[in-house]
C-alpha positions in Angstrom: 0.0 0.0 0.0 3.2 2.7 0.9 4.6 1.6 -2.2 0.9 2.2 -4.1 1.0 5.4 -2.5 4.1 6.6 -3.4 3.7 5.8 -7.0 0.4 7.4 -7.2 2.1 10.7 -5.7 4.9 10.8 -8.2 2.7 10.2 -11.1 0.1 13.2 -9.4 3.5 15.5 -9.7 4.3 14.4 -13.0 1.2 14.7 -14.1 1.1 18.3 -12.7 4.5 19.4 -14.2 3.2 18.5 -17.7 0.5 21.0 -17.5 3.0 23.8 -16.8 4.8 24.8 -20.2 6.4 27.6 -21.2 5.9 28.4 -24.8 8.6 31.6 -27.0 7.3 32.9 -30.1 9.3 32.3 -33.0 7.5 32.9 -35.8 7.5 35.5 -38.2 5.9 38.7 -38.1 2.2 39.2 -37.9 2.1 35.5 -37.6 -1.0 33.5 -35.9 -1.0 32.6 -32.4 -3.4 29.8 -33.4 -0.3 28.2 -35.7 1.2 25.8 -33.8 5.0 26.0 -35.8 5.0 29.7 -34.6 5.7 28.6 -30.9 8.9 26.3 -29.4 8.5 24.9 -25.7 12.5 26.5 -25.3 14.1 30.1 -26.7 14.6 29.9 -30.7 13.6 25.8 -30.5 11.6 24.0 -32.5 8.0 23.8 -33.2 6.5 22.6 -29.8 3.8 21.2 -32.2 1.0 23.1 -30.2 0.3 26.6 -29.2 -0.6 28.2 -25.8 -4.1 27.8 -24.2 -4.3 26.8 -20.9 -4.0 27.9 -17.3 -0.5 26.2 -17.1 1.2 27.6 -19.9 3.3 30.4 -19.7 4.4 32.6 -22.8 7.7 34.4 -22.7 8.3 36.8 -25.3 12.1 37.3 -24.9 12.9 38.2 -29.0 10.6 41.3 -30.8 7.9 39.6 -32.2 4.5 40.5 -33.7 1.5 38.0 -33.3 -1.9 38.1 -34.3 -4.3 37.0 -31.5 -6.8 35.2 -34.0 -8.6 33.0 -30.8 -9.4 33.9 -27.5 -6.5 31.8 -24.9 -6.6 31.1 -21.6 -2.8 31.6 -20.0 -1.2 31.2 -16.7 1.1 34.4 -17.6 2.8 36.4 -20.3 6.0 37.9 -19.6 8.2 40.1 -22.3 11.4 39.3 -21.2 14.9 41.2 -22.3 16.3 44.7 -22.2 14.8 46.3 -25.4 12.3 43.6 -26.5 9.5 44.9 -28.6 6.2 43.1 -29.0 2.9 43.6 -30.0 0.1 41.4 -30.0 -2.9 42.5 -32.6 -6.5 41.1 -32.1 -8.2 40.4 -35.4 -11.4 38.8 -36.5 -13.3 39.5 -33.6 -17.1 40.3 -34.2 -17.0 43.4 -32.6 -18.2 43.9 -28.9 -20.3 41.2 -28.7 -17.6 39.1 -29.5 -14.1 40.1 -28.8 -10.7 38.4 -28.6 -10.0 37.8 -24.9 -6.9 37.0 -23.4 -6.8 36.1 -19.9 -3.8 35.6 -17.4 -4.6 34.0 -14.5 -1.5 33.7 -12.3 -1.9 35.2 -8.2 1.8 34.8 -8.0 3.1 38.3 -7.2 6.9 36.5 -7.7 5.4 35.5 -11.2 2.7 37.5 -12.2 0.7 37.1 -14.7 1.6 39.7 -16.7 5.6 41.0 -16.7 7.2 43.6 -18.5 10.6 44.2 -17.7 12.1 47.6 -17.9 13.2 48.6 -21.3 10.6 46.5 -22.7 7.6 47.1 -24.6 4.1 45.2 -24.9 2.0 47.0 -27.8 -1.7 45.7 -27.6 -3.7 46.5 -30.5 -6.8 45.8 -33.1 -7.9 45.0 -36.3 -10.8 44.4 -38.7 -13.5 45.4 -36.6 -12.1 43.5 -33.4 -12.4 44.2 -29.7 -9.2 43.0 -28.0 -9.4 42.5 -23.9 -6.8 42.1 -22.1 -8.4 40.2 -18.8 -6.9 39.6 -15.4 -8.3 36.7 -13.2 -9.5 37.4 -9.9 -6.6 38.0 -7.5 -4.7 38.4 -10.6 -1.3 40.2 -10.5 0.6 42.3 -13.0 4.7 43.7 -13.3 4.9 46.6 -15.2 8.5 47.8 -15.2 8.9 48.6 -18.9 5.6 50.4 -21.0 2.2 48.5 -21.9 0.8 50.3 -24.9 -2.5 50.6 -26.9 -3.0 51.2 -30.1 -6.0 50.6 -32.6 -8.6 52.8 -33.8 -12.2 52.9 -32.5 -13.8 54.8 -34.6 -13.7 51.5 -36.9 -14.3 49.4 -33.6 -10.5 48.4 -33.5 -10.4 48.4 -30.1 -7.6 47.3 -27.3 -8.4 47.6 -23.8 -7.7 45.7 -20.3 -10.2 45.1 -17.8 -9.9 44.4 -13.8 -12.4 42.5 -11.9 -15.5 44.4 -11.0 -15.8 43.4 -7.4 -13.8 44.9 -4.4 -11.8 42.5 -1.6 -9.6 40.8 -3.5 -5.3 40.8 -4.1 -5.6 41.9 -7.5 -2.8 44.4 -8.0 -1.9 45.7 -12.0 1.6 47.8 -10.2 3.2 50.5 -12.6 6.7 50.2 -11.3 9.0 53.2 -11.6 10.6 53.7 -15.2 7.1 52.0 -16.4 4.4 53.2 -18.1 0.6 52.8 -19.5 0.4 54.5 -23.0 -3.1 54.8 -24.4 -2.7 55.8 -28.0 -3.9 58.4 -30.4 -7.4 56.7 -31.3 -8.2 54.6 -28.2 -9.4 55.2 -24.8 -8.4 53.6 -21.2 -11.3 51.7 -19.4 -12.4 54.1 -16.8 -12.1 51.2 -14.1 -15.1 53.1 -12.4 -16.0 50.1 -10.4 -13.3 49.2 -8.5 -11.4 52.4 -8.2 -8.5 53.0 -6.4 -7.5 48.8 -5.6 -6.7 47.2 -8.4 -4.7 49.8 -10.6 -1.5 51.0 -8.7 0.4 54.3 -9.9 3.8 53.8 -8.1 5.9 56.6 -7.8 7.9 57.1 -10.7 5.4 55.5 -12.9 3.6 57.1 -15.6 0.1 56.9 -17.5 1.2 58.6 -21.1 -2.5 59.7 -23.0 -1.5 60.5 -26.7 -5.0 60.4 -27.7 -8.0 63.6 -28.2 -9.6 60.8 -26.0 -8.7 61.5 -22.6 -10.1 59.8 -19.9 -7.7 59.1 -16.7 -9.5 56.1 -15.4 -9.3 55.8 -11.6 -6.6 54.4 -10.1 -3.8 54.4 -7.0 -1.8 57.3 -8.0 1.2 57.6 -5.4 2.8 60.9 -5.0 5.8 60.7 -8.1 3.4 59.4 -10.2 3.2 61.3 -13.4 0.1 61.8 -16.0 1.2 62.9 -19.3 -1.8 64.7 -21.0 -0.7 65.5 -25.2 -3.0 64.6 -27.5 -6.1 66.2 -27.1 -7.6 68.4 -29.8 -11.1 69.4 -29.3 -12.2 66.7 -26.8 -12.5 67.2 -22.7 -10.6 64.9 -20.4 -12.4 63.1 -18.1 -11.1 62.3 -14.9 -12.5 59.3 -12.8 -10.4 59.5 -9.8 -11.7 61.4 -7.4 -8.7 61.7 -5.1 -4.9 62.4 -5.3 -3.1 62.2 -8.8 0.2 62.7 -8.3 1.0 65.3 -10.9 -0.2 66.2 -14.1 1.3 67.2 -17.3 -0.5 68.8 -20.1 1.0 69.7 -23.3 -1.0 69.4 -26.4 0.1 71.6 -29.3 -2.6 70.5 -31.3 -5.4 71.5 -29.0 -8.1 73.5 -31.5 -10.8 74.8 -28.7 -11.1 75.2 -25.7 -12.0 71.9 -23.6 -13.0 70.8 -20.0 -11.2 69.0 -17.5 -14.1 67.1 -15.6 
């Protein structure tokens, strides 16, 4: 019976330390994510003959690389690894709202979160053809953000990249803006206004910034330490909406291009 039990508690480990993968892109740009020869199980490998989806795989983007999130995964984390690494991840053929591209990271580990950019590093979130891409965080999730998480798209033609927090207080969830790292929110997209859970999930540390680029400002609500910065320079003839109610650190607004006069609300 020991020796039963022993066996069964090996195989239970093994079992358990083939569900956790670690998948690097290394296919070419603008490539599928749904292609399983785009993504080796080791850095510049082979084809791992499947592609990430589950809540025991962990992608590591540690080369610049451009994928195309044509399916909605289901991740433990994503990490972008290096010292200048530049990569961007483009939703496309979505249906819209009703039926965007979601990609969730699940891991509570604040050691290994499930979302890691290391400084010098750059994660570019964007869309295309008409496609909502959401960037989702698990409850209790956690997020490293030491280099800058940008979002692009347009939406105007419903090309839309966003990330969204859970909508219910008393949980660990933490999204931390380290300093020397950033949140950019592009020329035609908009942050969520993360009006629901305000001030716990989204942390400003000092040092960190939240860059708007766009004419459409809205500085969602958040934990903005003192030495955080909010960089205001896009807007034209829009107002800014601000949904934090308390302390914002400091704000800078520059926009050259500004053709009216606008409201800060």
């Amino acid at each position: 019976m020991k020796k039963f039990y022993a066996l069964a508690v090996v195989l239970s480990f093994l079992a358990g330390s083939a569900s956790a993968q670690d998948f690097y892109w290394i296919g070419a740009a603008n490539g599928d994510w749904s292609n399983t020869a785009n993504w080796s199980n080791t850095s510049g490998g082979p084809s791992a003959g499947a592609y990430p989806d589950g809540t025991g795989h962990n992608v590591i983007l540690d080369a610049n690389a451009s994928i195309r999130l044509n399916i909605s995964v289901n991740l433990n984390s994503l990490s972008v690894t290096g010292t200048t690494t530049q990569a961007s991840i483009t939703g496309s053929g979505g249906g819209g709202d009703a039926n965007p591209r979601i990609l969730t990271v699940n891991s509570t580990s604040a050691g290994s979160p499930g979302l890691l950019i290391q400084a010098g590093c750059r994660l570019e979130n964007s869309a295309i053809n008409g496609t909502y891409f959401q960037f989702t965080f698990a409850d209790n999730g956690k997020a490293s953000i030491n280099g800058e998480w940008l979002f692009t798209g347009d939406i105007e033609q419903d090309n839309f990249a966003y990330f969204l927090l859970p909508e219910t207080t008393g949980q660990t969830t933490a999204v931390s803006v380290n300093s020397g790292g950033a949140i950019s929110i592009g020329a035609n997209t908009i942050p969520p206004a993360n009006e629901f859970t305000g001030d716990d999930y989204l942390i400003f540390n000092s040092g960190a910034t939240l860059n708007i680029l766009g004419s459409f400002a809205i500085v969602p609500a958040a934990n903005y330490q003192t030495g955080s910065v909010v960089n205001i320079t896009g807007v034209t003839n829009e107002g800014v909406s601000i949904e934090e109610t308390g302390s914002l650190g400091t704000i800078n607004y520059n926009c050259p291009n500004q053709a009216a006069s606008v409201s800060l609300t």
